[in-house]
Backbone as JSON, one array per atom type, in Angstrom:
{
  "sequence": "XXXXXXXXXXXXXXXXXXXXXXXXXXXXXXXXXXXXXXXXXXXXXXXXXXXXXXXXXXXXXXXXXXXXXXXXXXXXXXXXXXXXXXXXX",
  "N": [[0.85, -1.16, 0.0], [0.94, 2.09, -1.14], [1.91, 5.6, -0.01], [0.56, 7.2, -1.59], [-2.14, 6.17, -2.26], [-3.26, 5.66, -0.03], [-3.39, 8.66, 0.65], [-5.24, 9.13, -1.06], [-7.34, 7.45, -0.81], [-8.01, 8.39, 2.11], [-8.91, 10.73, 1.88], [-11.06, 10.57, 0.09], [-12.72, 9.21, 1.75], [-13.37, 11.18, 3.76], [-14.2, 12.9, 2.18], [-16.97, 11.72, 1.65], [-17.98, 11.69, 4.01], [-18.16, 14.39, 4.78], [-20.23, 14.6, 2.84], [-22.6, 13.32, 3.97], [-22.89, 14.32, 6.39], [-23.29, 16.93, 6.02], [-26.26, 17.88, 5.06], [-27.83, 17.02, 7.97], [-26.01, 18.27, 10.34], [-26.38, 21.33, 8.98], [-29.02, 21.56, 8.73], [-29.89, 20.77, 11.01], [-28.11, 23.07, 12.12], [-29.96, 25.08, 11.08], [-32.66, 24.91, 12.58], [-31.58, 25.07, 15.03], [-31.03, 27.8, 14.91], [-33.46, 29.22, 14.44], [-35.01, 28.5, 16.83], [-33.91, 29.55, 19.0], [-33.8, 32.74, 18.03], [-36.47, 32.64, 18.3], [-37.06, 32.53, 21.19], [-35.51, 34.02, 22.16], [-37.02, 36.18, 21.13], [-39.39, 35.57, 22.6], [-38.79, 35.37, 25.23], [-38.82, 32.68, 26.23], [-37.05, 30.37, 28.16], [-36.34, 27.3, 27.5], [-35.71, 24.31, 27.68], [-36.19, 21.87, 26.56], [-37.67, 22.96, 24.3], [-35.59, 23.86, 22.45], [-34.72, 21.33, 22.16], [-36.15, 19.6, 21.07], [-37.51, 20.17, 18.87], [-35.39, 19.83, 16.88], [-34.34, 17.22, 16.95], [-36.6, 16.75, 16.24], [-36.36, 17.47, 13.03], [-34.27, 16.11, 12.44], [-34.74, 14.01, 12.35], [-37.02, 14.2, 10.12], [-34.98, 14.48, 7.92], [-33.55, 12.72, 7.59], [-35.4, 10.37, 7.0], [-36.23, 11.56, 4.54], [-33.96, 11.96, 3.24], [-32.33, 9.31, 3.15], [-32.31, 7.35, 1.33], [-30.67, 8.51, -0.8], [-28.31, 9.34, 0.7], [-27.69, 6.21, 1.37], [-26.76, 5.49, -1.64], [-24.9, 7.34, -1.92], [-22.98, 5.61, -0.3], [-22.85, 3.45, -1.29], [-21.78, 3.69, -3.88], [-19.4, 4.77, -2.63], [-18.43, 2.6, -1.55], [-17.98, 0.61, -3.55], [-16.13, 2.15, -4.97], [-13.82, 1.48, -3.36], [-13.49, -1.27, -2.9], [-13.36, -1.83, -6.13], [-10.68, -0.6, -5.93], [-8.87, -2.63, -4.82], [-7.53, -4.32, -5.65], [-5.24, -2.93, -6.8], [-3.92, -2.33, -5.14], [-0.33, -2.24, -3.92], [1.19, -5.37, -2.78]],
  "CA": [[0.0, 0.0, 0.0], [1.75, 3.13, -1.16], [1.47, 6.67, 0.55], [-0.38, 7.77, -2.21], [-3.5, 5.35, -1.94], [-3.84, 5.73, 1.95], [-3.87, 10.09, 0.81], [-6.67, 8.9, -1.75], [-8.38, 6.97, 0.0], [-8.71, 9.19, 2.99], [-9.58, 12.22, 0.76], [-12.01, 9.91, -0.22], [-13.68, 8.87, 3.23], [-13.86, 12.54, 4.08], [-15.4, 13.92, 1.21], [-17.98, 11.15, 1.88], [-18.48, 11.77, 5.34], [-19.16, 15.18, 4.33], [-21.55, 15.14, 2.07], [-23.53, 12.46, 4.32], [-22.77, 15.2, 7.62], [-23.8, 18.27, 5.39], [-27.58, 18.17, 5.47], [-28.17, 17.16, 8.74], [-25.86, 19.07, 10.2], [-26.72, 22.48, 8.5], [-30.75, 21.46, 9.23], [-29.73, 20.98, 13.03], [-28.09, 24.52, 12.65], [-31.18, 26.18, 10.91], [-33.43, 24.83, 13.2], [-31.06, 26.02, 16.25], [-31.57, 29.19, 15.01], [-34.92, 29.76, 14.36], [-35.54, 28.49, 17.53], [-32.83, 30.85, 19.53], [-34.39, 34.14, 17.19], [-38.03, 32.32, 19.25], [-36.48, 32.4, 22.38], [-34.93, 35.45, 22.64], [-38.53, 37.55, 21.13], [-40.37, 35.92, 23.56], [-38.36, 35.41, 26.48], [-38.75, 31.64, 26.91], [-36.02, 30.16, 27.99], [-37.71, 25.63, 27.86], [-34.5, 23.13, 27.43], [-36.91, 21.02, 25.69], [-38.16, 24.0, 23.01], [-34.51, 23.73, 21.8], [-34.01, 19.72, 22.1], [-37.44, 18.43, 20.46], [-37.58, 20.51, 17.35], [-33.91, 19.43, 16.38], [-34.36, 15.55, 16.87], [-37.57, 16.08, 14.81], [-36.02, 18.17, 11.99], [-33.43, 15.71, 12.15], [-35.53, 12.66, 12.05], [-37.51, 14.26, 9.03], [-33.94, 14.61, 7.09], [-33.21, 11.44, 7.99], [-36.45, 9.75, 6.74], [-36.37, 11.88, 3.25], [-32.3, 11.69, 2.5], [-32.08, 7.82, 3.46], [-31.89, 6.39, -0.31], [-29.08, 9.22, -1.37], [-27.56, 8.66, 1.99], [-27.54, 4.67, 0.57], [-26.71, 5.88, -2.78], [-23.11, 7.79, -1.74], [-22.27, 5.12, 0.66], [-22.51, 2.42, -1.74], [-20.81, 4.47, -4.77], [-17.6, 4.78, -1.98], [-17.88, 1.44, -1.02], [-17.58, 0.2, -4.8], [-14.85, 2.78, -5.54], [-12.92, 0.92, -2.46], [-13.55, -2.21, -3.62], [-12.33, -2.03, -7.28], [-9.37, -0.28, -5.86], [-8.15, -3.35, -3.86], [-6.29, -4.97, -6.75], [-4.01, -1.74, -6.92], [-2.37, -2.21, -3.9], [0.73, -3.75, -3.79], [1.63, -6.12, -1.58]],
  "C": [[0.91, 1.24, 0.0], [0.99, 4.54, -0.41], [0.32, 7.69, -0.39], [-2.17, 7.33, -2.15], [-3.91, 5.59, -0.83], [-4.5, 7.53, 1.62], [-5.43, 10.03, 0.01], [-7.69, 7.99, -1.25], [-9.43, 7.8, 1.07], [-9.11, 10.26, 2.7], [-11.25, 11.92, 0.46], [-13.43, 10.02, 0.92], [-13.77, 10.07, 3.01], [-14.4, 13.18, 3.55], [-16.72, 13.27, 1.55], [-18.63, 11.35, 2.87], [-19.03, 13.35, 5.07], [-20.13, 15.75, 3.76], [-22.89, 14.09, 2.68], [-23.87, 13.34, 5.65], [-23.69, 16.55, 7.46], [-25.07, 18.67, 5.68], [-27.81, 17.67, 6.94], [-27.12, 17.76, 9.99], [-26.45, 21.04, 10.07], [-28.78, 22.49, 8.79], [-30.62, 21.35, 10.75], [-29.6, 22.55, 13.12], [-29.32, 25.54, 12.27], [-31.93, 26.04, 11.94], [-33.26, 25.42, 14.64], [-31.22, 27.58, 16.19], [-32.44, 29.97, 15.38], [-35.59, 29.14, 15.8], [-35.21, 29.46, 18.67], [-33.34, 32.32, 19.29], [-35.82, 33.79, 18.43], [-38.14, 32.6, 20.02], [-36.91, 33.6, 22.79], [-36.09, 36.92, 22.74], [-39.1, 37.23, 22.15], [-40.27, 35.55, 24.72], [-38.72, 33.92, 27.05], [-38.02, 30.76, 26.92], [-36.16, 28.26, 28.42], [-36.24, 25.1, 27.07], [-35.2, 22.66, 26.25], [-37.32, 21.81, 24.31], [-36.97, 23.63, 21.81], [-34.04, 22.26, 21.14], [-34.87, 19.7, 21.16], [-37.09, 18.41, 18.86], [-36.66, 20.22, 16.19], [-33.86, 18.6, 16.3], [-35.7, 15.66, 15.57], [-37.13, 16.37, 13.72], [-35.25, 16.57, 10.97], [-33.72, 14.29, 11.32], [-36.11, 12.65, 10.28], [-36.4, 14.35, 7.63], [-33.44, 13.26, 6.11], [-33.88, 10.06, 7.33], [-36.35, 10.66, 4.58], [-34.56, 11.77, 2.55], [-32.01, 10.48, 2.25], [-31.43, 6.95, 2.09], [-30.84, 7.54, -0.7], [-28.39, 9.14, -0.1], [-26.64, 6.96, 1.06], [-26.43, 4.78, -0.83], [-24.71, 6.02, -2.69], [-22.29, 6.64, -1.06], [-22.24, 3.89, -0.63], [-21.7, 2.52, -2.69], [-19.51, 4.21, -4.08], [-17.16, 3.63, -1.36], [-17.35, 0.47, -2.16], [-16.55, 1.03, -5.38], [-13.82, 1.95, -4.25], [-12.62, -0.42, -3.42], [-12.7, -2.45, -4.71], [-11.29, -1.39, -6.95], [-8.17, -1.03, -5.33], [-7.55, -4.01, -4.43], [-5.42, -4.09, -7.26], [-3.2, -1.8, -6.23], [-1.81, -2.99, -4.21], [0.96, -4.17, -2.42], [2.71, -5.42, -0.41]]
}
């Protein structure tokens, strides 16, 4: 396994992980927002206001991304794959 394959590889993983991190993620932070902006107008300061709306957001991301989720992960698991007769010994 040369130093080059391990840099492409892990270039690899990481782009993957980010584009599977990206939307939920960035939908956690909208939703932190707009609930924070809620807060702050109307002075209620409820643990739970902040928790709920963020597990559900997250859930609903979660439930509509699932097959492109699938999609990237199997793409980078078949670019691994055919790459495993490159290495040398």
């Amino acid at each position: 396994m040369t130093p080059d394959f391990v840099t492409y590889i892990s270039r690899e993983t990481l782009i993957t992980v980010l584009y599977i991190a990206s939307p939920i993620l960035g939908t956690t932070l909208l939703v932190g927002l707009a609930v924070g902006i809620f807060q702050a107008v109307t002075s209620i300061h409820e643990m739970t206001l902040t928790f709920i709306p963020k597990m559900a957001a997250v859930g609903i991301i979660l439930l509509i991304l699932t097959p492109w989720f699938l999609e990237v992960l199997i793409q980078f698991t078949q670019e691994v794959m055919y790459q495993i007769p490159f290495m040398s010994p």
